[in-house]
C-alpha atoms as one frame of an Amber mdcrd trajectory, in Angstrom:
protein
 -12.234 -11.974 -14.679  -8.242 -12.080 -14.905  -7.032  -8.180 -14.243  -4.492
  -8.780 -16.983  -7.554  -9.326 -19.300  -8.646  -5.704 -19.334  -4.968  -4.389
 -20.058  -5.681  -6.530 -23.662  -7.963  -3.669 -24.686  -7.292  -2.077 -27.670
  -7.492   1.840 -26.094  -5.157   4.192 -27.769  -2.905   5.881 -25.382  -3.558
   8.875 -23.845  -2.124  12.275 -22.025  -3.645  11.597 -18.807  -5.516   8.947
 -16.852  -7.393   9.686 -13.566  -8.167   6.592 -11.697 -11.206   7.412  -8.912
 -12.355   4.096  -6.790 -15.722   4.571  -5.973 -17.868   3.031  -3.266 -21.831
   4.052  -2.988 -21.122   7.045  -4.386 -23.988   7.703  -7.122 -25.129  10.887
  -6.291 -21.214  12.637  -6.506 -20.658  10.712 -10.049 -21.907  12.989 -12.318
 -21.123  16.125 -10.945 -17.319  14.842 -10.516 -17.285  13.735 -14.143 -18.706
  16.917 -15.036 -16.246  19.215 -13.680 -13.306  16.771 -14.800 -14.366  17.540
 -18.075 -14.549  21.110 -17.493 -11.242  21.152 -16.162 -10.117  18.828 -19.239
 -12.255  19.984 -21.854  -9.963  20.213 -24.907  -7.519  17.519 -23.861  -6.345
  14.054 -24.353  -8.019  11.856 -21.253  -9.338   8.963 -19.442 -11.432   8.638
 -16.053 -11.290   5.295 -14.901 -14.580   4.739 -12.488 -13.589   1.507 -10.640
 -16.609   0.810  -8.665 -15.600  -1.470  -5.156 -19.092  -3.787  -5.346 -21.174
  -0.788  -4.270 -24.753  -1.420  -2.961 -26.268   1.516  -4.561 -26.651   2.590
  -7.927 -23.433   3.498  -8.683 -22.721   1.168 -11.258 -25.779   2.455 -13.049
 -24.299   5.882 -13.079 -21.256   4.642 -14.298 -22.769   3.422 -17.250 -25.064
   6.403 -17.971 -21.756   8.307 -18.121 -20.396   5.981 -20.624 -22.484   6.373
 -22.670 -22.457  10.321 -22.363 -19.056  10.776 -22.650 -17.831   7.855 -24.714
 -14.518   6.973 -24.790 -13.342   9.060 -21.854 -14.786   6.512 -19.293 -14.115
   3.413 -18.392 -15.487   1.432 -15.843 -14.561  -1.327 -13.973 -17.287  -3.346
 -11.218 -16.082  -5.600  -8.814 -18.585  -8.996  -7.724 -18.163  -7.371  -3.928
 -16.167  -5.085  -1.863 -12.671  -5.433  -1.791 -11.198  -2.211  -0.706  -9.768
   0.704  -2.169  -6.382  -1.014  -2.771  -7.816  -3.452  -5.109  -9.759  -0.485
  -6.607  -6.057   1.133  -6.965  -4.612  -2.009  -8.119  -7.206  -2.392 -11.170
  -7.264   1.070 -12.280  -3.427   1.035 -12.466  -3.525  -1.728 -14.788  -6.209
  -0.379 -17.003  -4.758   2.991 -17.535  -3.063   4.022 -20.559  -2.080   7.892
 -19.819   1.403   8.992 -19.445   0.255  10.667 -16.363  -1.517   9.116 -13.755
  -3.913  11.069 -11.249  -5.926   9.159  -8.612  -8.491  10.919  -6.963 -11.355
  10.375  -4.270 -15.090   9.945  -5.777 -16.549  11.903  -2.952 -15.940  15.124
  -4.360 -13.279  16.034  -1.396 -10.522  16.159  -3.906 -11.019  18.831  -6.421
 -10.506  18.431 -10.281  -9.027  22.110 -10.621  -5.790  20.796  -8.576  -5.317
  18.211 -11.876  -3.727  20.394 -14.518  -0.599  21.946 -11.854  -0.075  17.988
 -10.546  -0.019  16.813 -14.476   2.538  19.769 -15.111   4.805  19.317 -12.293
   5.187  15.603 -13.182   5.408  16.463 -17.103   7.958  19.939 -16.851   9.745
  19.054 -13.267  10.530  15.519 -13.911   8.875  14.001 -10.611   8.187  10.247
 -10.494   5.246  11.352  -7.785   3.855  14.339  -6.633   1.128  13.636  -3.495
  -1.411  16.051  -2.330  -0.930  17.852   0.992  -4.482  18.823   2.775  -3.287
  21.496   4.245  -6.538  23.364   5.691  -8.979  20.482   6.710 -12.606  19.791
   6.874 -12.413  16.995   9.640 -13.310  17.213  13.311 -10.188  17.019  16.047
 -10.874  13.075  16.789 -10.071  13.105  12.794  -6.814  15.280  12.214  -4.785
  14.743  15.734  -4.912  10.593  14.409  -3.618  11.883  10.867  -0.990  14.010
  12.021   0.848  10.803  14.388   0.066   8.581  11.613   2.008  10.619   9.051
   4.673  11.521  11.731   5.563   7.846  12.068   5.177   7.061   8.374   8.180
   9.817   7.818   9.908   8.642  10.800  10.026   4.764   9.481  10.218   5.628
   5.637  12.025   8.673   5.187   9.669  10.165   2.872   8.943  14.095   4.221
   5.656  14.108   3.089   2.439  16.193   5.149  -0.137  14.326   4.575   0.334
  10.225   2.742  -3.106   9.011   2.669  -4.400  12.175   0.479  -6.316  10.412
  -2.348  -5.006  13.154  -4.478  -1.937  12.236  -6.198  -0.189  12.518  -9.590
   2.241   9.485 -10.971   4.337   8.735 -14.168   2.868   5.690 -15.502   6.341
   3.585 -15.006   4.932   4.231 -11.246   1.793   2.760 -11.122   2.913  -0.036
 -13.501   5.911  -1.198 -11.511   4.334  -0.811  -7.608   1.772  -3.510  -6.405
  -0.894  -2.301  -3.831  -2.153  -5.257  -1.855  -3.833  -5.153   1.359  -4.614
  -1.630   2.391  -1.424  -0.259   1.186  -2.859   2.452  -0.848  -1.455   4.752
   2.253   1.826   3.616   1.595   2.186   4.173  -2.392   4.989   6.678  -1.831
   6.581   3.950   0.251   6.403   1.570  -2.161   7.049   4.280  -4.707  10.494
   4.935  -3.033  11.148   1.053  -2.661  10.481   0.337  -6.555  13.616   2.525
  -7.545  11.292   5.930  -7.854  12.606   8.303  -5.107  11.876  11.643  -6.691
   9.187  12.261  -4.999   7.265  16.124  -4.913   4.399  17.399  -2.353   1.698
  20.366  -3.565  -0.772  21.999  -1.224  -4.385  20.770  -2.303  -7.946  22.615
  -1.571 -10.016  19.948   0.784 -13.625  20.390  -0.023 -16.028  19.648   3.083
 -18.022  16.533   1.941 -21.265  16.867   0.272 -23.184  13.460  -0.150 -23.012
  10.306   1.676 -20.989   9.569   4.905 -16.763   8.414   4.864 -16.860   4.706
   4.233 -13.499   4.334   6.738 -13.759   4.432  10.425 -11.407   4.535  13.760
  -9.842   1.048  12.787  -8.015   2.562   9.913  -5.234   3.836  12.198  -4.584
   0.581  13.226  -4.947  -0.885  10.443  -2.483   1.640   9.491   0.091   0.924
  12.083   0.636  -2.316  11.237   0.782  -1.789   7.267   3.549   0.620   8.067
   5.258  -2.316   9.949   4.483  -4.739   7.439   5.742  -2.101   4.652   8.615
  -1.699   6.473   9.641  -5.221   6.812   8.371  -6.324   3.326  10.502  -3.178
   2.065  13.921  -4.448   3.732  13.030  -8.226   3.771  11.050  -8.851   1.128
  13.472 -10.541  -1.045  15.753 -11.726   1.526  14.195 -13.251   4.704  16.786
 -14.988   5.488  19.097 -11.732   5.992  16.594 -11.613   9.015  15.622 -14.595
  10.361  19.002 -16.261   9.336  20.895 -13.993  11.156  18.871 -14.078  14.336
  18.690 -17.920  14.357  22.255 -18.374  14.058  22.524 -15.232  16.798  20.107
 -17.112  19.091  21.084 -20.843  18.327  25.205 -19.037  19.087  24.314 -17.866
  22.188  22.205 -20.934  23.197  24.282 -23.339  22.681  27.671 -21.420  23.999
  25.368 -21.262  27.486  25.009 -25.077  27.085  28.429 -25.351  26.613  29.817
 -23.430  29.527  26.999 -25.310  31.822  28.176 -28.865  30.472  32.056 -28.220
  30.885  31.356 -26.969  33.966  29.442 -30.087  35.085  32.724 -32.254  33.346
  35.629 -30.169  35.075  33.636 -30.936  38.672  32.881 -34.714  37.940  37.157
 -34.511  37.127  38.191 -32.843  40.242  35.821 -34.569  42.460  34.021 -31.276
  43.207  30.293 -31.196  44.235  27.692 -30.244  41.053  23.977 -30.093  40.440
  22.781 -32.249  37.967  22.742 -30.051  34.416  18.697 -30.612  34.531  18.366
 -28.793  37.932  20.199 -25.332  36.625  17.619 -23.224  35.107  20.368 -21.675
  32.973  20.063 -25.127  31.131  16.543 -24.238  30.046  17.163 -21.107  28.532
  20.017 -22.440  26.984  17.821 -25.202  24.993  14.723 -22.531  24.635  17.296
 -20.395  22.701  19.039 -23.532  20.315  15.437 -24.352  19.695  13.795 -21.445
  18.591  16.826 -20.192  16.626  16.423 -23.251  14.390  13.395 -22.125  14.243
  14.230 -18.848  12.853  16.619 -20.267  10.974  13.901 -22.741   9.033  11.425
 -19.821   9.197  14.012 -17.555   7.156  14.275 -20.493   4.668  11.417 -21.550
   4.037  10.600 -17.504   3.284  13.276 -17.600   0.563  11.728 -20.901  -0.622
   8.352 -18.909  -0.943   9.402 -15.623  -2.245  11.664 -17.369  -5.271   8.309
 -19.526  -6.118   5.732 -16.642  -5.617   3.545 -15.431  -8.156   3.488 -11.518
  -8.256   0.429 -11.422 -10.008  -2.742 -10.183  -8.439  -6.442 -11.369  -9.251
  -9.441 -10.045  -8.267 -13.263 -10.786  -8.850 -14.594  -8.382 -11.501 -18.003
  -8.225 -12.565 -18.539  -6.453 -15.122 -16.228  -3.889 -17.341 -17.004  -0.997
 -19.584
């Protein structure tokens, strides 16, 4: 199913929205959705269960809850795992609160933190408040990782933020509606945040609850994996629209300096031959080879840079996933 097909439903709008991707989590379901609604118990809202092809009986759950609480679930299945960007991706187009809140189905994030993070964008005027774990429940091989990872993510983006992958996080709707989360960029939504025009971006202390079913679906590779989003992030953020302000420039910088080598080697070569002085032949200076290595692969970059504005003028921004099944 088309993701645009579920933003067709005819849902009233609402105060708040809390979006919570889900992955073989059945046994934390209903004890998350239960303390949501005691948090929320006179109030406006929506908790959108958007379950990432789990294995287990999830799904089931999410259903059962449905029909226990009506109105203030909705559910989304995918056909098969697809990560919890996707997840992110879907539940931002299916929400219709004026705030957003994302949250972890694992029971890590707690519910009580909602009502402060729905003020503070409502009353302080913040386009994006994220969660800041603080006090931690993770062994050392866990936290030392984290901290580098959101060292260099403030270093390259200029966001001063503690902690950017906390699943806990509060949005205006614009937010969500104008960002797109591809990949495994879900670490990177204040990035992307920041690059969509939304810079007012807030930080709260969050409790971290130790967790208390299942294992973490995410291991070791994340870091990397999160090393090169934040390059990728960083490029797409600068060159996105304009590859050729890149690769332009450093194909004509490279093809410049190639062929200004191959001209000093060549009228070199023609002022001998006209005063009768001794020469190599052009072929036997190695200068000549890094002369025609540089013209060549700055035409390269060059072509690369326009065929990249070729693409991103044609490109569809649209996103579709494999659903299964909605509620």
């Amino acid at each position: 199913m088309d993701t645009d097909q579920l933003t067709t439903s005819a849902r009233p709008e609402c105060d708040l929205s809390i979006v919570v991707p889900l992955f073989n989590e059945e046994e934390s379901l209903p004890e998350l959705m239960a303390w949501i609604h005691r948090v929320l118990p006179n109030r406006h809202y929506e908790v959108v269960f958007v379950d990432d092809g789990s294995s287990d009986g999830s799904w089931k759950v999410v259903q059962s809850l449905k029909e226990q609480y009506g109105d203030k679930v909705v559910g989304v299945s995918f056909a098969r795992n697809q990560g919890k960007s996707a997840a992110l991706h879907t539940g931002f187009k299916v929400v219709r609160g004026k705030v957003v809140i994302t949250m972890d189905a694992d029971l890590q994030d707690s519910p009580d933190e909602i009502l402060e993070l729905e003020r503070r964008i409502v009353e302080e005027g913040f386009d994006l408040i994220s969660g800041w774990k603080k006090k931690r429940h993770d062994p050392i091989t866990k936290t030392v990782p984290t901290k580098l990872y959101n060292w260099a993510t403030r270093r390259v983006s200029g966001i001063h933020l503690h902690d950017f992958n906390c699943g806990l996080k509060a949005y205006r709707r614009e937010v969500v509606q104008a960002v797109e989360v591809n990949g495994e960029m879900h670490r990177y939504i204040p990035v992307l945040a920041k690059q969509a025009g939304f810079s007012k971006i807030g930080e709260q202390v969050v409790q971290h609850q130790a967790r208390k079913y299942g294992t973490t679906k995410f291991g070791l590779e994340r870091f990397v994996n999160g090393f090169l989003d934040l390059l990728t992030i960083s490029f797409l953020g600068r060159f996105g629209n304009k590859p050729m302000h890149l690769f332009g420039v450093l194909g004509t910088l490279m093809f410049a300096g190639g062929f200004a080598l191959f001209a000093g080697i060549g009228g070199y070569k023609l002022w001998a031959l006209y005063s009768a002085l001794p020469a190599k032949n052009i072929a036997d200076i190695s200068a000549f080879y890094i002369a025609l290595c540089c013209m060549v692969m700055g035409l390269q970059l060059f072509l690369a840079g326009f065929l990249g504005e070729l693409v991103t003028r044609n490109a569809s921004s649209r996103n579709v996933y494999s659903l299964k099944d909605t509620l």
